[in-house]
N, CA, C and O atoms as a GROMACS GRO file, in nm:
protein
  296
    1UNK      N    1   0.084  -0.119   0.000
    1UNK     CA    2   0.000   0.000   0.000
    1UNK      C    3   0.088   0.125   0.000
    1UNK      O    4   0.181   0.142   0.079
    2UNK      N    5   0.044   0.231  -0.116
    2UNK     CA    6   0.108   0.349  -0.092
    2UNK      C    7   0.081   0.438   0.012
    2UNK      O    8  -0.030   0.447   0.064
    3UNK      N    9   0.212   0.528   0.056
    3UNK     CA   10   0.163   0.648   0.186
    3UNK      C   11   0.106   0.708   0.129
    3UNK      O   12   0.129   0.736   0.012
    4UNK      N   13  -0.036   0.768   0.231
    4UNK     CA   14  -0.069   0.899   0.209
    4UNK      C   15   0.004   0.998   0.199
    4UNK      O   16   0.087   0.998   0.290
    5UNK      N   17   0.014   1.102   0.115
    5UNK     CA   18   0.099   1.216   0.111
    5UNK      C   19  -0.055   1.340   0.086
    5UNK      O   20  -0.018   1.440   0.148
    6UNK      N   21  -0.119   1.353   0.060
    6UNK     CA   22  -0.198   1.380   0.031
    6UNK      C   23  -0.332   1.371  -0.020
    6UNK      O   24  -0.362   1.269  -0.083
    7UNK      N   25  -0.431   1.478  -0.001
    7UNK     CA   26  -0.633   1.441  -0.012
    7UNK      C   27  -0.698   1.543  -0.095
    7UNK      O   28  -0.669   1.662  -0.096
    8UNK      N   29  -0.801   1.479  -0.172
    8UNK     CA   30  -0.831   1.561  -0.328
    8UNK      C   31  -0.990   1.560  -0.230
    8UNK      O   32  -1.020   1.517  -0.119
    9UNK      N   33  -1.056   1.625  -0.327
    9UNK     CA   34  -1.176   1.647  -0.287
    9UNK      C   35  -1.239   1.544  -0.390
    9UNK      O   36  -1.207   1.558  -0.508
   10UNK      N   37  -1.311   1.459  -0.361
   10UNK     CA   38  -1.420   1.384  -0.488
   10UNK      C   39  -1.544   1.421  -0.452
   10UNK      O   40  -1.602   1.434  -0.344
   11UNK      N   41  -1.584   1.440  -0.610
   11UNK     CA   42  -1.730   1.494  -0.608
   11UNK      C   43  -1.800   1.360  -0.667
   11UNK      O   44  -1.731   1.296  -0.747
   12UNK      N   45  -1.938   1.306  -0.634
   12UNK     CA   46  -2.011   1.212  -0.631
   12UNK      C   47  -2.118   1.274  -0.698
   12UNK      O   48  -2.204   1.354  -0.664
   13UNK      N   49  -2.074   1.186  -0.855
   13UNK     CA   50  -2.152   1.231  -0.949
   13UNK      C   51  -2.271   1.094  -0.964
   13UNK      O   52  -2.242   0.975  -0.952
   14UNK      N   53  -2.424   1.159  -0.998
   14UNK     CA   54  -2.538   1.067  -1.019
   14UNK      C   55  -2.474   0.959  -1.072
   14UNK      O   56  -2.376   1.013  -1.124
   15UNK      N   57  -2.463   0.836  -1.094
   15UNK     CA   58  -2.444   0.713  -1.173
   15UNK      C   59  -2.335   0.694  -1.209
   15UNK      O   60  -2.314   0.631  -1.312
   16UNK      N   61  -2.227   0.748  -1.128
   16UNK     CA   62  -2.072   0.727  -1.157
   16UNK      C   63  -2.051   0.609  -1.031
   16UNK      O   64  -2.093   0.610  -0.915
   17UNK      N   65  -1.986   0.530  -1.090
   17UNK     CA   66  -1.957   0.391  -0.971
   17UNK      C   67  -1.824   0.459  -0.838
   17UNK      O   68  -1.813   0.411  -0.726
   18UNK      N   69  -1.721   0.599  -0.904
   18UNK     CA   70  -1.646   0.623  -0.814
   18UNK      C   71  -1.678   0.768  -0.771
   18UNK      O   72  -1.768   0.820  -0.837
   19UNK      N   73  -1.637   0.823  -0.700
   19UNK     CA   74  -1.614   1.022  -0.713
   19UNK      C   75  -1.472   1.006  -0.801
   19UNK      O   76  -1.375   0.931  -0.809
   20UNK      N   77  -1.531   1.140  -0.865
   20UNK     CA   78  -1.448   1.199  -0.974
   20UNK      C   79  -1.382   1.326  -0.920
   20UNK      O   80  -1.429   1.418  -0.854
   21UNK      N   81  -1.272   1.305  -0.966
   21UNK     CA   82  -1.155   1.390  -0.877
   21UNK      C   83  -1.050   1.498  -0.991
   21UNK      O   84  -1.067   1.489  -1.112
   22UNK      N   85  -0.976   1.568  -0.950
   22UNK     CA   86  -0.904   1.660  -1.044
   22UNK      C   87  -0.782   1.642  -1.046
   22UNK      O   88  -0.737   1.529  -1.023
   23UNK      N   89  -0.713   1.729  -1.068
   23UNK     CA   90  -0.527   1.753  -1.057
   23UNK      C   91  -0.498   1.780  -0.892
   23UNK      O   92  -0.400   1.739  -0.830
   24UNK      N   93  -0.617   1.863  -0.834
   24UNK     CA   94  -0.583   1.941  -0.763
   24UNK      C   95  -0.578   1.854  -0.558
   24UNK      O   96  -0.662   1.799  -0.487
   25UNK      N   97  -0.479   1.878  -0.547
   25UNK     CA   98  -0.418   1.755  -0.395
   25UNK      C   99  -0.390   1.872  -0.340
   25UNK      O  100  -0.342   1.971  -0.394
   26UNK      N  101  -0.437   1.850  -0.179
   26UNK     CA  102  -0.432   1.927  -0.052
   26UNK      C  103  -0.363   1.840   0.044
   26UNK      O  104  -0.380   1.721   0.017
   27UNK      N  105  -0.279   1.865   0.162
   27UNK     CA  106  -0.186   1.844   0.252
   27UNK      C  107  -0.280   1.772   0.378
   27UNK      O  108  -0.244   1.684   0.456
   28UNK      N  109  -0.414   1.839   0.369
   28UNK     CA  110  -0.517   1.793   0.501
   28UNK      C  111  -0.645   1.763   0.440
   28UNK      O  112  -0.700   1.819   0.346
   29UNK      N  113  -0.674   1.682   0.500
   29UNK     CA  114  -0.826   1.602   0.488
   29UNK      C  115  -0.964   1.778   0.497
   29UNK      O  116  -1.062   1.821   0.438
   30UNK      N  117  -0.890   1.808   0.593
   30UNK     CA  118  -0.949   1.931   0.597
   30UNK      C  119  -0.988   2.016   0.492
   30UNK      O  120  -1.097   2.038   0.438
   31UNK      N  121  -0.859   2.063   0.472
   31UNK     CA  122  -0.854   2.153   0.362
   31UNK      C  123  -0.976   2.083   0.203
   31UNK      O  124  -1.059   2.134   0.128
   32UNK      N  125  -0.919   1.957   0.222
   32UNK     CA  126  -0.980   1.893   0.075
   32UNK      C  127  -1.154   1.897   0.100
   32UNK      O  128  -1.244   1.923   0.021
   33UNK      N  129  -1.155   1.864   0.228
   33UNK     CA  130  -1.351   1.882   0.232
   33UNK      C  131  -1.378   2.019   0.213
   33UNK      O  132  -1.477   2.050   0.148
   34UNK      N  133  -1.290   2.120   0.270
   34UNK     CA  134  -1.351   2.219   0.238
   34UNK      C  135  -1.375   2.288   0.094
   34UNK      O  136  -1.475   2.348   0.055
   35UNK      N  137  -1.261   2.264   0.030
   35UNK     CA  138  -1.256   2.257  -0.133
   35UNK      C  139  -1.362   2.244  -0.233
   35UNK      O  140  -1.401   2.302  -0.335
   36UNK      N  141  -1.410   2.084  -0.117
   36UNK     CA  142  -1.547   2.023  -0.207
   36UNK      C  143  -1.643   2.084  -0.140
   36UNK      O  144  -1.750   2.037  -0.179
   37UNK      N  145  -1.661   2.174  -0.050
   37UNK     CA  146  -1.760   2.214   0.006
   37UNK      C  147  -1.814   2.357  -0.112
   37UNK      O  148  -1.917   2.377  -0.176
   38UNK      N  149  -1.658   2.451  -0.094
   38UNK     CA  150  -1.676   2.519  -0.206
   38UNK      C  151  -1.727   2.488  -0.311
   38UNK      O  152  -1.835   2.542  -0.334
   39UNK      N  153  -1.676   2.392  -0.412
   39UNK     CA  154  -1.717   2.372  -0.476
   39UNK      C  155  -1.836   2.337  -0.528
   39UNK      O  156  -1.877   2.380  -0.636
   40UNK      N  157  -1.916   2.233  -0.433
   40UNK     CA  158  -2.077   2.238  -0.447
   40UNK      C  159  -2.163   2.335  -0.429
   40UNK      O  160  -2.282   2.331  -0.461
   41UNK      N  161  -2.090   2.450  -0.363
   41UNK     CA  162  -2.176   2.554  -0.356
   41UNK      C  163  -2.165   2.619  -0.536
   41UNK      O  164  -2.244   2.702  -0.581
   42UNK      N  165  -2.087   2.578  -0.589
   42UNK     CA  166  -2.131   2.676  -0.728
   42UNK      C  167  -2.095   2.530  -0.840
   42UNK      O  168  -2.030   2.562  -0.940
   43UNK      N  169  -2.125   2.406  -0.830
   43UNK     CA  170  -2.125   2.361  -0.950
   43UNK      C  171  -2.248   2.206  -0.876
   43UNK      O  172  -2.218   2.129  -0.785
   44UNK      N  173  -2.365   2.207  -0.947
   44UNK     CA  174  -2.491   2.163  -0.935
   44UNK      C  175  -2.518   2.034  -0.941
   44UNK      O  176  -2.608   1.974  -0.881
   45UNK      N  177  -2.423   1.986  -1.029
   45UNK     CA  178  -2.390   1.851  -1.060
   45UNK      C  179  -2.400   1.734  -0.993
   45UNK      O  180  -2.477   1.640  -1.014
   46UNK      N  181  -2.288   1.750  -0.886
   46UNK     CA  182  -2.263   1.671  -0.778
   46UNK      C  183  -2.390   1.595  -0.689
   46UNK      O  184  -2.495   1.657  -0.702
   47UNK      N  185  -2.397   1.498  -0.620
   47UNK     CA  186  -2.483   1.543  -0.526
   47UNK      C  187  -2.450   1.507  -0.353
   47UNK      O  188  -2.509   1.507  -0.246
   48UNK      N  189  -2.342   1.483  -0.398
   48UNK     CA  190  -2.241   1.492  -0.237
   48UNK      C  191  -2.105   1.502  -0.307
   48UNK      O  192  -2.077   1.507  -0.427
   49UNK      N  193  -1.999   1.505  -0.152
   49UNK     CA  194  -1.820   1.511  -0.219
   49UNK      C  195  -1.793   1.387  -0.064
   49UNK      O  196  -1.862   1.345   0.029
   50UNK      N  197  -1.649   1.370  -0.112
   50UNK     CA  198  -1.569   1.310  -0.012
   50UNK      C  199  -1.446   1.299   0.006
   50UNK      O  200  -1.421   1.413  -0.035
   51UNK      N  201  -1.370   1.269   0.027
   51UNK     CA  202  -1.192   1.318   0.059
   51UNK      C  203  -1.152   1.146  -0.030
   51UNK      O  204  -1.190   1.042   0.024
   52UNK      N  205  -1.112   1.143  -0.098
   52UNK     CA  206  -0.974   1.051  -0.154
   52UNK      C  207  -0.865   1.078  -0.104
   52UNK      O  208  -0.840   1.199  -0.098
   53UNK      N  209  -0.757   0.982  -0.049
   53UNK     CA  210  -0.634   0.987  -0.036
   53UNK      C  211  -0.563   0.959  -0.113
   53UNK      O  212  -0.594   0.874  -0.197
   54UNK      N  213  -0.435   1.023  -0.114
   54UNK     CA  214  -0.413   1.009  -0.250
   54UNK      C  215  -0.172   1.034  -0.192
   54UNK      O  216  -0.118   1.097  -0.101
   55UNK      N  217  -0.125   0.963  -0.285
   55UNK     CA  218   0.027   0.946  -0.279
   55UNK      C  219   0.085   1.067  -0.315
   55UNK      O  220   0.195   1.098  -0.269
   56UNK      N  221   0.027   1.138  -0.389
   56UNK     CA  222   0.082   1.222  -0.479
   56UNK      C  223   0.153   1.384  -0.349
   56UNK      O  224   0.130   1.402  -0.229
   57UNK      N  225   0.225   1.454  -0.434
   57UNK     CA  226   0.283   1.576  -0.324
   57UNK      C  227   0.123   1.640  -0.343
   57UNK      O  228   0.054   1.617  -0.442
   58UNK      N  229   0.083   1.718  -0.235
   58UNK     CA  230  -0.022   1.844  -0.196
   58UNK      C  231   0.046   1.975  -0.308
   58UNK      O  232   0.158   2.025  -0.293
   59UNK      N  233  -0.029   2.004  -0.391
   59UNK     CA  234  -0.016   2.117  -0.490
   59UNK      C  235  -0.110   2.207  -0.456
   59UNK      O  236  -0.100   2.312  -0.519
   60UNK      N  237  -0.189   2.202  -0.387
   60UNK     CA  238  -0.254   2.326  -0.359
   60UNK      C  239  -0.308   2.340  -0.176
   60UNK      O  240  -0.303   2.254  -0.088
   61UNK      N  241  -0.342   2.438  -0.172
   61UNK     CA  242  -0.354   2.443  -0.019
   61UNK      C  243  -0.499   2.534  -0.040
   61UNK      O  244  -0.539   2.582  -0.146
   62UNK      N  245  -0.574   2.542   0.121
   62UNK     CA  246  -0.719   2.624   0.088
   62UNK      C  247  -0.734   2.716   0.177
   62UNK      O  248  -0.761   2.699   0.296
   63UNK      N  249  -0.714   2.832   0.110
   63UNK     CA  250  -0.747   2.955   0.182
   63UNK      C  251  -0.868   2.999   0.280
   63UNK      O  252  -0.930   3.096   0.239
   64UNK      N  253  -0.916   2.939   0.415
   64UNK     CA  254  -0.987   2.933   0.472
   64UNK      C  255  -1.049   3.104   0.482
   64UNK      O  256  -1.167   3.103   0.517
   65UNK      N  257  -1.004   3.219   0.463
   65UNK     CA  258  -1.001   3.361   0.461
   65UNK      C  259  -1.081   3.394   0.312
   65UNK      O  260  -1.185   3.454   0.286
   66UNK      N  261  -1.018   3.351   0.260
   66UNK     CA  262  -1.078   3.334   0.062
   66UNK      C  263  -1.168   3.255   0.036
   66UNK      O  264  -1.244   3.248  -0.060
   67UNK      N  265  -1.154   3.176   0.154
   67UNK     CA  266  -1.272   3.051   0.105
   67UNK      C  267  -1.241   2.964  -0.045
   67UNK      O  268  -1.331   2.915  -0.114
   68UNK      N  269  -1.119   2.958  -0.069
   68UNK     CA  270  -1.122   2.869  -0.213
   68UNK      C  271  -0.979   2.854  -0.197
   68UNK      O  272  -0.903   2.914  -0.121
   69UNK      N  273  -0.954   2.751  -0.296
   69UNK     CA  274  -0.822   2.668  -0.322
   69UNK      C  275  -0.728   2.748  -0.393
   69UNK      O  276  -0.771   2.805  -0.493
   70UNK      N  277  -0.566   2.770  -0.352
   70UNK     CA  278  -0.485   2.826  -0.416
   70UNK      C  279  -0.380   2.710  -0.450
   70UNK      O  280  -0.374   2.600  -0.394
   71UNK      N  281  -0.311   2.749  -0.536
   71UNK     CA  282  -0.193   2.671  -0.619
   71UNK      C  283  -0.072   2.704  -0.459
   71UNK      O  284  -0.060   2.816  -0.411
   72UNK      N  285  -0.031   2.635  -0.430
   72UNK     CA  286   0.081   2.609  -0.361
   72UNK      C  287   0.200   2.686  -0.456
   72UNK      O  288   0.228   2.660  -0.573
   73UNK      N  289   0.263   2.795  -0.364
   73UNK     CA  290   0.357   2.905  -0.429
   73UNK      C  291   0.303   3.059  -0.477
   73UNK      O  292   0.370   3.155  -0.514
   74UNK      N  293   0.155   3.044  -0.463
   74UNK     CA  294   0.052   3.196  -0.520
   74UNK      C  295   0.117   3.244  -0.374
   74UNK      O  296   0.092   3.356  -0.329
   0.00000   0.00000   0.00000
């Protein structure tokens, strides 16, 4: 089994067997729900989210002040 290094936000799309996930990896479980929290607030689709873990380095982090996800290095 690979280490966690990092957590994406998956959004849980109608009749998809997995959540569908992006490029975009956060450092905390936290950060990534909140991401998807954002995110359902402006894309309709979904009809829940959930945290994937994921190996990969954290490329973005979430501006709890901004309320949305920045690129790691902005």
């Amino acid at each position: 089994m690979k280490p966690v290094n990092s957590f994406q936000s998956g959004m849980v799309i109608p009749g998809e067997n997995k959540p569908s996930t992006n490029g975009v990896y956060f450092a905390t479980e936290k950060e990534a729900w909140e991401a998807g929290k954002e995110l359902m607030s402006r894309w309709f689709v979904p009809s829940d989210h959930t945290i994937v873990e994921s190996d990969k380095a954290a490329n973005y982090r979430f501006d709890f002040e901004a309320y949305k996800p920045v690129p790691i290095g902005d």
